[in-house]
C-alpha positions as CSV (number, residue, x, y, z in Angstrom):
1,X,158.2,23.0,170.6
2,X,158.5,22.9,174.6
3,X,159.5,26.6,175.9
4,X,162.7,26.8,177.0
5,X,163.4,26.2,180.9
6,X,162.6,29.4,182.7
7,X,160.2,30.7,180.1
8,X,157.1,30.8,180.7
9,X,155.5,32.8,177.9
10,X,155.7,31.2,174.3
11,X,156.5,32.5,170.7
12,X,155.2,31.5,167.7
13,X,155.4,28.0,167.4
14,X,156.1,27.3,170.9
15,X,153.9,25.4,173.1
16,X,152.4,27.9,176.4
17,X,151.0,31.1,176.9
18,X,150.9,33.3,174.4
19,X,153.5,36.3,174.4
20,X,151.5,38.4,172.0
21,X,147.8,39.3,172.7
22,X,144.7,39.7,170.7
23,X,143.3,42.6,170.9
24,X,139.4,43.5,170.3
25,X,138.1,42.0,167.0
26,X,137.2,38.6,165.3
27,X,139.8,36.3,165.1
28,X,139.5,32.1,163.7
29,X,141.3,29.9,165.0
30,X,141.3,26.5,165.7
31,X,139.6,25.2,169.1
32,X,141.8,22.5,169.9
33,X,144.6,23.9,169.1
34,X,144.3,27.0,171.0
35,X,142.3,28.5,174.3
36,X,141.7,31.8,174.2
37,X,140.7,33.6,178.0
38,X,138.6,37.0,177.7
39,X,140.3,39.5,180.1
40,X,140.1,43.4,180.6
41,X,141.7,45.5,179.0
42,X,144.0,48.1,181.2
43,X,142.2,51.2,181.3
44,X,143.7,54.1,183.2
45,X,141.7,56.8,184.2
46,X,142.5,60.5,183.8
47,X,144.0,61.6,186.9
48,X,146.2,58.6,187.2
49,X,149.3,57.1,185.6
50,X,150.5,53.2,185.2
51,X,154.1,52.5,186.1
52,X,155.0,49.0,184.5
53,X,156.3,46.1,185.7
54,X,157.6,43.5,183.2
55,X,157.6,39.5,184.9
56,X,159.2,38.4,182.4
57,X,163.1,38.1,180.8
58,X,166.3,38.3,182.7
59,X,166.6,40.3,186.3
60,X,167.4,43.8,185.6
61,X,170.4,45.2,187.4
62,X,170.5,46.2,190.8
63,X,169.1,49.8,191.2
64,X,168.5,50.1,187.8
65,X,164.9,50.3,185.1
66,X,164.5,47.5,183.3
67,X,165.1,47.2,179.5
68,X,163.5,44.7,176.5
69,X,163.4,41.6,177.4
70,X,164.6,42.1,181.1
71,X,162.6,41.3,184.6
72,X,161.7,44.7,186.6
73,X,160.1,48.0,186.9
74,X,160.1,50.0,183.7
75,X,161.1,53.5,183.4
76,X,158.2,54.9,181.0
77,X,154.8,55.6,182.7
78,X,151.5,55.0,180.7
79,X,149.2,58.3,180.5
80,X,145.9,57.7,181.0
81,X,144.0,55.8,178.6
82,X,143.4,51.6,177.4
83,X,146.2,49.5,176.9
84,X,146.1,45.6,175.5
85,X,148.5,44.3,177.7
86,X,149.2,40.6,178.3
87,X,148.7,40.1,182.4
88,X,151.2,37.0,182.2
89,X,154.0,39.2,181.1
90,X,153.0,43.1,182.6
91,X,151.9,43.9,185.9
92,X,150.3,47.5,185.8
93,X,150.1,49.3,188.8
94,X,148.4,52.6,188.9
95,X,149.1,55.8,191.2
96,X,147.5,59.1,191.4
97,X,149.3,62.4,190.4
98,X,147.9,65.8,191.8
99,X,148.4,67.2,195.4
100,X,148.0,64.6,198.3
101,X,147.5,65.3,202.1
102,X,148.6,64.1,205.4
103,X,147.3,65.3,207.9
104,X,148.2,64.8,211.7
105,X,145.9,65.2,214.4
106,X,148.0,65.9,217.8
107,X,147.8,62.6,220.1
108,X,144.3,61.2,217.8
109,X,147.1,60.3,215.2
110,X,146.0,60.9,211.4
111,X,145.0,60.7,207.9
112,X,146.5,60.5,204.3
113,X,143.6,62.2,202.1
114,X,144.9,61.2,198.4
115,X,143.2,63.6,195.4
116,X,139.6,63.5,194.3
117,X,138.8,61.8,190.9
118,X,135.4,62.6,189.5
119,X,134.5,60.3,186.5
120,X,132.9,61.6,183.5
121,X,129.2,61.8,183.8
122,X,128.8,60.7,179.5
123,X,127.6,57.5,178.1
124,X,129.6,57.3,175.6
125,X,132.2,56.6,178.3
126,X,130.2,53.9,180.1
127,X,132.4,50.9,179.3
128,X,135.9,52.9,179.9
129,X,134.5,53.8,183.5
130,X,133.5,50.5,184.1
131,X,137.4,49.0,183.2
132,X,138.8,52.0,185.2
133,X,136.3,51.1,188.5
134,X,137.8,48.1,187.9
135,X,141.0,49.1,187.9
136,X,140.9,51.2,190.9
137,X,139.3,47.9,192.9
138,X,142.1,45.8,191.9
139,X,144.6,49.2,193.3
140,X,142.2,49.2,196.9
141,X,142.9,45.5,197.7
142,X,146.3,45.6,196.8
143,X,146.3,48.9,199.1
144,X,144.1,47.4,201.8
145,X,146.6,44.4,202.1
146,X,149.6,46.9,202.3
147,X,147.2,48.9,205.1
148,X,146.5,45.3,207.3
149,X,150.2,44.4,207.5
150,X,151.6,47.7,208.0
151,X,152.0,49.2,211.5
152,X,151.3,53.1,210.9
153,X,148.4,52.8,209.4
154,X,144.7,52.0,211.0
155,X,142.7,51.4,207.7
156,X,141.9,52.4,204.7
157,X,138.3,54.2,203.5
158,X,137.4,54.6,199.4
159,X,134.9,57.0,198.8
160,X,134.1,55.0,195.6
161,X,133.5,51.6,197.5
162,X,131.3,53.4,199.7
163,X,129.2,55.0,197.4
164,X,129.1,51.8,195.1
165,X,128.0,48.5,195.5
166,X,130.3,46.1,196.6
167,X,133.3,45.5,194.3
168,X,132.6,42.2,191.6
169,X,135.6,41.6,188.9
170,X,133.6,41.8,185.7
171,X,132.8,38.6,184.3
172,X,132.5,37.2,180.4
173,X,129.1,38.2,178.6
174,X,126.5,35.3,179.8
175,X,126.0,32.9,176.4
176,X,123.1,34.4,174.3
177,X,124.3,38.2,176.1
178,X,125.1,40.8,173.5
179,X,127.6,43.3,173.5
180,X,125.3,45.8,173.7
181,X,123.2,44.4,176.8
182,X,126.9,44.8,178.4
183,X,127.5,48.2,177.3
184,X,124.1,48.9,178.9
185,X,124.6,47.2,182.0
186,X,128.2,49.2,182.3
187,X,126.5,52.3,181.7
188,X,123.8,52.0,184.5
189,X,126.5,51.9,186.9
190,X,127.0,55.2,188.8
191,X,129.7,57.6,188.5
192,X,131.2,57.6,191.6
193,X,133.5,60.6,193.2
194,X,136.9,58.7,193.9
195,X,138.8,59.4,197.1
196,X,141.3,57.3,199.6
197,X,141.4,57.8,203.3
198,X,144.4,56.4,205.0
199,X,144.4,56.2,208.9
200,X,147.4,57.0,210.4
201,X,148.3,56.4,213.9
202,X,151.3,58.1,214.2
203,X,151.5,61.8,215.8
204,X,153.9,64.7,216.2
205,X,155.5,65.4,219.3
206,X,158.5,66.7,220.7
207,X,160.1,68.4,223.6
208,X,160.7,72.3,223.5
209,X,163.4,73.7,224.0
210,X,162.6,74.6,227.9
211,X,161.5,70.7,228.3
212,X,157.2,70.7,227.9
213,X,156.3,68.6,225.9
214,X,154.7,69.8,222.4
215,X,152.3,68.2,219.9
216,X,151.0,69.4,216.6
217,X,148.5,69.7,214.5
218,X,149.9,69.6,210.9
219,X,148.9,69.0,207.0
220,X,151.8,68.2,204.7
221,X,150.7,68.8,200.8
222,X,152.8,66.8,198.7
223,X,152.8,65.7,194.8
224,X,154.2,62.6,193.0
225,X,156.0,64.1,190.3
226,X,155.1,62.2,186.9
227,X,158.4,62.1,185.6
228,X,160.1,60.9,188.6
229,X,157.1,58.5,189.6
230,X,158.7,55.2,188.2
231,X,161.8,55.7,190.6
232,X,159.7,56.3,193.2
233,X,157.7,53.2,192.8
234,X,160.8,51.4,192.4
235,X,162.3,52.9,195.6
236,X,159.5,52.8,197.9
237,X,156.3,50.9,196.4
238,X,152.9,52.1,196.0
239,X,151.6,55.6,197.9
240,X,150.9,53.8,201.1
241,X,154.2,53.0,201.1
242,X,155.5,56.1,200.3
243,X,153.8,57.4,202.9
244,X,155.0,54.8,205.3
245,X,158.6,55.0,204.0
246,X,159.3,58.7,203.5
247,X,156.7,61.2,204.7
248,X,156.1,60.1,207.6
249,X,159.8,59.6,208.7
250,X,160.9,62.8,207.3
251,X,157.8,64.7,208.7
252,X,158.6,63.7,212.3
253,X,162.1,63.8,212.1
254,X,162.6,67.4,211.1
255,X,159.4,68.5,212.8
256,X,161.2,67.1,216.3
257,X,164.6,68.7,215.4
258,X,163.1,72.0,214.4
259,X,160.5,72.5,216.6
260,X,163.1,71.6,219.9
261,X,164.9,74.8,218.9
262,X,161.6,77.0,220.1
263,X,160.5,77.6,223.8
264,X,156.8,76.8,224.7
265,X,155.1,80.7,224.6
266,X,156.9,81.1,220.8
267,X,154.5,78.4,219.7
268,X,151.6,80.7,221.3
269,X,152.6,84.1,220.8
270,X,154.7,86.0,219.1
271,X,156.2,85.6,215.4
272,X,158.1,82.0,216.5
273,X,154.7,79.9,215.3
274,X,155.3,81.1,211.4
275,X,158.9,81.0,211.5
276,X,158.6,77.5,212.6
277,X,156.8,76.9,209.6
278,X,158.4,78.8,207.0
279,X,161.8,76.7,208.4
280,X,159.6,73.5,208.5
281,X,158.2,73.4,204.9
282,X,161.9,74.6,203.7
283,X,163.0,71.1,205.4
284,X,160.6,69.1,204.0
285,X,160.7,70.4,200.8
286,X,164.7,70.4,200.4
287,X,164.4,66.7,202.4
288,X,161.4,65.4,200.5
289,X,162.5,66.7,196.8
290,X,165.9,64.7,196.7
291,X,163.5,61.6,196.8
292,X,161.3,63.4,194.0
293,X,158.7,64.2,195.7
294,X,157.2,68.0,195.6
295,X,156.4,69.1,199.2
296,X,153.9,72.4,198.6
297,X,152.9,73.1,202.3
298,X,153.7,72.7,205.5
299,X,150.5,74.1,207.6
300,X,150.5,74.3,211.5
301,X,147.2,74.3,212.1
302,X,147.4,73.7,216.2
303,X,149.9,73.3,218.7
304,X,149.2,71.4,222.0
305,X,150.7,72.1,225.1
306,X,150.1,70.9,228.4
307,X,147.3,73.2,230.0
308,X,149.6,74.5,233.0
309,X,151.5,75.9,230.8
310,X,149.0,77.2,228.3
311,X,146.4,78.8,231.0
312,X,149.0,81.3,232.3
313,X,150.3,81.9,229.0
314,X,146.9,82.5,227.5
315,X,145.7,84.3,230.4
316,X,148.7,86.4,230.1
317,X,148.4,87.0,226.4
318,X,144.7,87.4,226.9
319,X,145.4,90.2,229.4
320,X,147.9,92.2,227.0
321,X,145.4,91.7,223.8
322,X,142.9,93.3,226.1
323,X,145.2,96.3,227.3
324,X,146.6,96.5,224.2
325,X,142.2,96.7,222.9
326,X,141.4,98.9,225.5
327,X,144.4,101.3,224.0
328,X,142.8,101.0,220.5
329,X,139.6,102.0,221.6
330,X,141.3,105.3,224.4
331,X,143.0,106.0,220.6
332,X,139.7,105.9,218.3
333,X,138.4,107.9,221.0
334,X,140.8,110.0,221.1
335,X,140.6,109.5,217.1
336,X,136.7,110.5,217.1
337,X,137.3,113.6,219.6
338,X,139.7,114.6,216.9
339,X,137.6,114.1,214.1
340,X,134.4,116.0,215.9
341,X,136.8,118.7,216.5
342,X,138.2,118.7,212.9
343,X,134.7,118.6,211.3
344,X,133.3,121.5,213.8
345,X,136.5,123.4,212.1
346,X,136.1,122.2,208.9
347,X,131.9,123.2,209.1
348,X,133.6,126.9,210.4
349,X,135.7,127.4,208.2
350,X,133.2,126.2,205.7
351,X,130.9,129.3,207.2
352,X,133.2,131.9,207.1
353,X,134.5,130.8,203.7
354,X,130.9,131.6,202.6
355,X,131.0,134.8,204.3
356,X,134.0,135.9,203.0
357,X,132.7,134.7,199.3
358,X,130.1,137.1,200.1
359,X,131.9,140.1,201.0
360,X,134.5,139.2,198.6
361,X,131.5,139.0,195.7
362,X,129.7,142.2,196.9
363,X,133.7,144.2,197.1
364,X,134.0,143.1,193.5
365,X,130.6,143.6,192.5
366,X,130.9,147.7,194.1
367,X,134.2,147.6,192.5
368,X,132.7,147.2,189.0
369,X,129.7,149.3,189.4
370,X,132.1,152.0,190.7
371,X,134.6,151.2,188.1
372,X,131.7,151.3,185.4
373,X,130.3,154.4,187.1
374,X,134.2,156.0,186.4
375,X,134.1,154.9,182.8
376,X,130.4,156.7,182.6
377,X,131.5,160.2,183.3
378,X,134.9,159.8,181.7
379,X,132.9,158.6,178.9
380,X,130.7,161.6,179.2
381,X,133.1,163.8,180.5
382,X,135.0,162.7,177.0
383,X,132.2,163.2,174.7
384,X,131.8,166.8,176.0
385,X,135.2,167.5,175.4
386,X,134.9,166.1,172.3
387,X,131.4,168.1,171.7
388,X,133.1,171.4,172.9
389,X,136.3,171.1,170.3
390,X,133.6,169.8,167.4
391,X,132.0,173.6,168.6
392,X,134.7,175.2,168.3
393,X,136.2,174.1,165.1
394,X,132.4,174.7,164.1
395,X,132.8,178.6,165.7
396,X,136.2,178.6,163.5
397,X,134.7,177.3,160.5
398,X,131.8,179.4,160.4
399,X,134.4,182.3,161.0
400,X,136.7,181.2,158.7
401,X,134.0,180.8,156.1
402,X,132.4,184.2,156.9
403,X,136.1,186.1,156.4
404,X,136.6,184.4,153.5
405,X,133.0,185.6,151.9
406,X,133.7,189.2,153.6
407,X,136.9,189.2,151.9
408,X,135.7,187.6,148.6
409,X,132.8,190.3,148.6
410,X,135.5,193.1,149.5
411,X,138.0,191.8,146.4
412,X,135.1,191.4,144.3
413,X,133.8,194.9,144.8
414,X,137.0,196.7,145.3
415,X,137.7,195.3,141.7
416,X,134.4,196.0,140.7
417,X,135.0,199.4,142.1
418,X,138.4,199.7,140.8
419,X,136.7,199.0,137.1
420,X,134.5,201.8,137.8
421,X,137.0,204.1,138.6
422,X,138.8,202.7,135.2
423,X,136.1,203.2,133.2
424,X,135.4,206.5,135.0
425,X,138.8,207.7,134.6
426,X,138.5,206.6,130.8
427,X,135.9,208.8,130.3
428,X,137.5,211.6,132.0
429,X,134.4,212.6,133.8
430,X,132.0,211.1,136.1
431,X,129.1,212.7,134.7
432,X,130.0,211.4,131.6
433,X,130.4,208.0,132.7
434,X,127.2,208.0,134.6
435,X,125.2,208.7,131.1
436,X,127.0,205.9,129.5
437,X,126.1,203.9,132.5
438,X,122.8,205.2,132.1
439,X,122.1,205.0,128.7
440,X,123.9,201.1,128.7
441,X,120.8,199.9,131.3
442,X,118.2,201.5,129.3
443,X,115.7,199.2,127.6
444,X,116.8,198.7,123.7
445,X,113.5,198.9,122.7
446,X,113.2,202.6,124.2
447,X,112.7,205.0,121.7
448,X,113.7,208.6,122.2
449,X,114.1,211.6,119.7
450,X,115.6,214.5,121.3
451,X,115.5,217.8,119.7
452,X,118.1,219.6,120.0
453,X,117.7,223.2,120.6
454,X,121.4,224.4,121.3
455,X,123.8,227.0,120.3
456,X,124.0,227.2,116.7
457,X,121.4,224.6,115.8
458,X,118.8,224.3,114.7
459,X,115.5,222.1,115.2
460,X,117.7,218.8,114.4
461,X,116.4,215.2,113.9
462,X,118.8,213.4,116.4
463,X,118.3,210.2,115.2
464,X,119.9,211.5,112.1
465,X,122.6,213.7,113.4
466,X,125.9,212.8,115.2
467,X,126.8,213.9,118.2
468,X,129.6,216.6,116.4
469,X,126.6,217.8,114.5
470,X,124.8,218.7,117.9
471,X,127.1,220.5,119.4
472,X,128.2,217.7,121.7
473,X,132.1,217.5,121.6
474,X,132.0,221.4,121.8
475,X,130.0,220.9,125.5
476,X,132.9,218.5,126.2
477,X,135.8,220.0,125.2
478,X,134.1,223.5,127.1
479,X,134.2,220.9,130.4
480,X,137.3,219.2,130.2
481,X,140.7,220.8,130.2
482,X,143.4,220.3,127.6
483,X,146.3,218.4,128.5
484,X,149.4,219.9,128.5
485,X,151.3,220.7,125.2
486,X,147.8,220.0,123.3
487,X,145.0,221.9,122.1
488,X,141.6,221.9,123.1
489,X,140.3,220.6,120.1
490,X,142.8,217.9,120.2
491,X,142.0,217.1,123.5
492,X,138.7,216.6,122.8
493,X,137.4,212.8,123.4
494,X,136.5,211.8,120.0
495,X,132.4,211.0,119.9
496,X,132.1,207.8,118.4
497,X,128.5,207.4,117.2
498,X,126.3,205.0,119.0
499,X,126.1,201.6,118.0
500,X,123.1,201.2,115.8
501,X,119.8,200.1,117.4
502,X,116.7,198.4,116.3
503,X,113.9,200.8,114.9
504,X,111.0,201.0,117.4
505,X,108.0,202.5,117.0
506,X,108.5,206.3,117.8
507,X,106.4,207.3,121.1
């Protein structure tokens, strides 16, 4: 079936282009019913994103992403990677995301540096570098063709074109070429560092607030946000014309109005140079992020004005930096009198410190000797003391001891005494006592025969006679008085005979 008028891409059983494409694989199909054209596959390199543009379906609405089936920029963005998309219905235009520069170089005008891409050095990857390189020459031409008809911009440098040879779109393997000899020959290639150099020929500069004219050298970092990147494009186009269609006009628009509110010599000396930058970057950035993009920095770098004004101002600051030097060094002078001074004290008092250590160490030291000296004597001094009471209690013991054997000695004998005055008075006579005594001590085996010869005897055998047959009790009773109201004869101790003793030879 004929496609329908204003379609250009066909269904199945339509007659045209293809709507659906085939991706990598062995297909049959009939040759004259069908011809089949080998393109590349979309392959976006890490670093980048793809912000899709569908050609075909109805318009989308004004200001608006478009949906299925409609005409327009799409609001998803592809992450890097390789997409099978049909060219004749998808336009995919690639943008980098990361931190970009502009740069502005006084009156020389200036630069857009866009971020460095370093492909992967593996050859496992050799084909997808190859369709990215490819990718990123169709982006350059597109770019360079932006660059030639725009008027802010003086040219456009790759890094990758320069270190490559010169861009070729890849053509279909040669017949008989395998698909390995093309791997091979995509590997070979080099791995090139990827950067973009716009030329700008635009420059800051704006009047100061006492009427000199002021120029500046500046570096704006900025960022595409990803999620905001598909308006962007929508709004303003690829970076180039970003650059062209919102940097730049916001950069020297709010530097001009910020920078008229300064005087010359704040943009030399003094705090006014940062303050102008702190307020400049807070403009951009507040300016800059309603359109989504993320303004990091604002850096002056320089700021130009004419020489007639800048040699008297410079001379003058030059002159106050050196008074305000040659204080510094009167003060570390001063500073290193101070410290010689300090450390001759300090070295002093380190001396006399010792000295009084020293004096202090030998006060203590005599202290302790004299103290230990003290505890000597009171020791010994003690122990005397102690020697002289142990003495004494000696003195009194041996005393004590002595009056207590004298007086033992005297008890003992006065009772011994007192028992021979007992036994004396029992026997009425000393005399008589003394012969008991007497005859008591003599040896019992003593034999002694006494012959009486008294009054009245006869020759008597005294070991056979009593002492009433010798006359004995009459010698007693002739000695010792009668008592009183008895007789003599009564009176008379009564002789007991003698206890009996052993027969011994008679001598």
């Amino acid at each position: 079936d004929p496609l329908p008028q204003g379609e250009f891409l066909a269904d199945p059983g339509q007659k045209g282009v293809w709507r659906r494409v085939l991706g990598p694989g062995i297909y049959r199909l009939n040759p004259y019913a069908v011809d089949v054209d080998v393109v590349d596959a979309v392959s976006i390199p890490v670093g980048y994103v793809g912000v899709v543009t569908s050609l075909s379906g109805k318009p989308a609405a004004e200001g608006e992403f478009a949906g299925p089936d409609e005409k327009g920029i799409r609001k998803d963005i592809l992450q890097p990677g390789i997409y099978y998309a049909n060219p004749k219905q998808y336009k995919i235009d690639v943008l980098e995301i990361g931190v970009n520069q502009v740069s502005l170089l006084g009156r020389t005008g200036g630069e857009v540096l866009t971020k460095t891409i370093q492909f992967a050095d593996d050859k496992q990857q050799g084909g997808f570098n190859a369709l990215a390189q490819n990718m990123l020459i169709q982006q350059q031409a597109q770019r360079e063709d932006y660059v030639e008809k725009s008027s802010i911009f003086k040219g456009l440098t790759s890094s990758m074109r320069a270190r490559s040879a010169a861009p070729q779109a890849r053509q279909p393997a040669r017949p008989g070429q395998r698909g390995a000899d093309v791997a091979q020959e995509a590997q070979s290639q080099p791995n090139p560092t990827v950067q973009n150099t716009f030329t700008l020929n635009q420059f800051v500069t704006f009047p100061s607030r006492d009427g000199f004219e002021v120029s500046l050298d500046m570096t704006v970092e900025f960022e595409l946000l990803p999620e905001k990147l598909s308006g962007i494009f929508r709004a303003y186009g690829d970076l180039p014309a970003v650059v062209e269609k919102a940097l730049m006009p916001q950069i020297l628009s709010i530097s001009r109005l910020k920078g008229s509110a300064y005087k010359v010599t704040e943009f030399i000396v003094g705090e006014g140079r940062e303050k102008f930058q702190i307020d400049l970057t807070e403009a951009l950035a507040k300016a800059l992020g309603e359109r989504g993009i993320d303004v990091h920095n604002a850096l002056i770098r320089h700021v130009n004005v004419p020489p007639d004004i800048l040699t008297p101002i410079r001379d003058a600051s030059i002159a106050i930096e050196q008074d305000l030097t040659n204080k510094e060094k009167q003060n570390t002078a001063k500073k290193q009198a101070d410290l010689n001074t300090e450390t001759s004290l300090i070295e002093q008092r380190g001396a006399q410190t010792v000295q009084e250590t020293l004096k202090l160490t030998g006060e203590i030291m005599a202290a302790q000797e004299r103290e230990v000296a003290q505890i000597g004597a009171e020791t010994r001094k003690t122990v005397a003391e102690i020697e002289s009471r142990t003495a004494a209690m000696r003195a009194e013991k041996t005393i004590t001891l002595g009056q207590a054997a004298a007086e033992s000695v005297r008890l003992v004998e006065g009772e011994r005494a007192r028992g021979y005055q007992i036994k004396t008075a029992a026997f009425g006579d000393a005399e008589a006592f003394t012969l008991w005594e007497f005859a008591g001590g003599m040896n019992p085996g003593l034999n002694i025969q006494v012959i009486h010869a008294g009054e009245g005897t006869l020759w008597t055998d005294l070991s056979k006679a009593s002492l009433g047959e010798l006359g004995g009790a009459k010698i007693l009773g002739n000695r010792l008085p009668a008592p009183a109201g008895m007789s003599a004869r009564a009176a008379a101790p009564t002789i007991l005979p003698a206890p009996p003793r052993p027969s011994a030879p008679t001598k």
